[in-house]
C-alpha angles and dihedrals in degrees: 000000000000113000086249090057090059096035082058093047092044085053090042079057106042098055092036096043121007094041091051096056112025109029103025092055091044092048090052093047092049085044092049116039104005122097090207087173146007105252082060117098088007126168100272137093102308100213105017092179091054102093103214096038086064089054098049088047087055106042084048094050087048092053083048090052098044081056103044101125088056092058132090139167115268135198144174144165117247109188092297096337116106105200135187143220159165120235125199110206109201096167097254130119105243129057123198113210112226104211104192108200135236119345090009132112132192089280091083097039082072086076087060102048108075095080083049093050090049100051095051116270128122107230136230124189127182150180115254123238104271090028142082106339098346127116116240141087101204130075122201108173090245105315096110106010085058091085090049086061088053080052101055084042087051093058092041102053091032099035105025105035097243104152090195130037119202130198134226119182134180121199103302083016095059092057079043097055091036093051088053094041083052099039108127091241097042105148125246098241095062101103113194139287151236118230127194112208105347107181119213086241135351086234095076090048092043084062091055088035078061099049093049090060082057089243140138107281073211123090104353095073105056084038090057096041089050087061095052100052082050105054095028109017095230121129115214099199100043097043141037132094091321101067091039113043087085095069095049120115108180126072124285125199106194115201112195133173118213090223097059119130108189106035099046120228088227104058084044073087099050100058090043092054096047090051116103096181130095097289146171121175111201127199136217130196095219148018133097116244114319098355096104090124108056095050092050113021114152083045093050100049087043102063088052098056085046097055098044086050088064095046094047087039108062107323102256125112119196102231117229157130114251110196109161106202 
């Protein structure tokens, strides 16, 4: 054969071969879950051309701005890390801590404060290692950053005089919010948390993440996953909420849409049921992956300031499923 018959055949492999399992699975890993610049992952409206991410952006932005003079900058040091934040200072003795999730900075955690506000905690929001004004490059999905959320607690029971830290969690912020709730060190005066659309495992949601970006679930999800478990040590598939909610103790109000496509309505159960803390799981008839919120507002916030009322009230919260047909 003639050298331009097996260039041609070495061009035919490696796009049929060598691309699929080597560069597309990289390029997915570095799109998904590395900060490869500054300006990525930057404090602005995440998804200008989603409707409903934009109003959410802008209502939050509105609630931030009626509340300017209780705000201040806020900063700590997280191992290396050195992270940023905004604190609302509303004059009571207990914060809750708002953790957006992946690609989103402090600047949407703004939609998800105002419950909080009403039922008497001050609020932080931050931005994420990896994320805003934050140092770091890696995500991964909690298993590291959740250290850095013990750390912000830390500040604002030690430095800032909050008795009680709450937790608010959306998607990746939510494993975030329930790895630093079960560390082995996690303080006494954390006292529970909400999470909207916690999946089991992101490995689950990295396979519909896949098939979004229109590629091979082979190999590109063992490939990514084996990234992962190189640059942060965490393994998607054999950790994540699933393999830790057993060992939480403070309350847990769980906030699941039934359209939801990463974090699946089903398992929404199965964390529930392997759960032993105080608990209530509470179903919504709309709303995509982490829009809850904007298709059901006034029920949304309500529920949260239900269920911290039972907290604050006598410490008891009455278990259950709520699925309104």
């Amino acid at each position: 054969m003639s050298v331009w018959i097996w260039i041609l055949i070495w061009v035919a492999a490696f796009f049929l071969v060598i691309a699929p399992f080597i560069l597309i699975p990289a390029g997915l890993y570095v799109i998904l879950l590395v900060r490869t610049r500054k300006s990525k992952w930057r404090r602005k409206c995440s998804l200008p051309k989603d409707k409903e991410i934009t109003e959410m952006f802008y209502i939050g932005m509105e609630w931030a701005e009626k509340y300017r003079e209780q705000k201040r900058e806020v900063d700590v040091y997280s191992g290396k890390y050195h992270l940023f934040g905004e604190y609302f200072d509303f004059g009571f003795d207990k914060a809750a801590i708002i953790i957006a999730g992946r690609t989103e900075t402090l600047l949407y955690s703004y939609y998800f404060a105002e419950p909080y506000r009403a039922s008497g905690y001050n609020i932080l929001v931050i931005d994420n290692r990896s994320h805003g004004r934050s140092d770091g490059r890696l995500n991964s999905l909690g298993y590291n950053e959740h250290r850095d959320i013990l750390r912000w607690a830390q500040m604002l029971h030690d430095d800032l005089g909050n008795r009680q830290v709450y937790f608010h969690g959306i998607c990746i912020g939510a494993s975030n919010a329930l790895f630093a709730l079960t560390a082995d060190d996690a303080p006494d005066y954390l006292q529970g948390m909400t999470s909207e659309g916690m999946f089991v495992n992101f490995y689950e949601s990295l396979r519909h993440h896949i098939r979004e970006f229109r590629q091979p679930v082979f190999p590109c999800l063992e490939e990514v996953r084996g990234y992962l478990k190189l640059f942060t040590g965490y393994d998607i598939k054999k950790d994540g909420p699933i393999f830790r909610i057993h060992k939480l103790k403070k309350p847990i109000l769980m906030l699941q849409s039934k359209e939801d496509k990463y974090s699946l309505p089903h398992r929404a159960k199965e964390l529930y049921a392997k759960c032993g803390a105080p608990k209530r799981l509470v179903y919504f008839e709309k709303g995509a992956h982490s829009h809850i919120k904007i298709n059901a507002p006034e029920k949304y916030d309500q529920v949260i300031v239900d269920f911290l009322r039972e907290i604050c009230d006598n410490g008891i919260v009455e278990n259950g499923i709520i699925d309104d047909k």
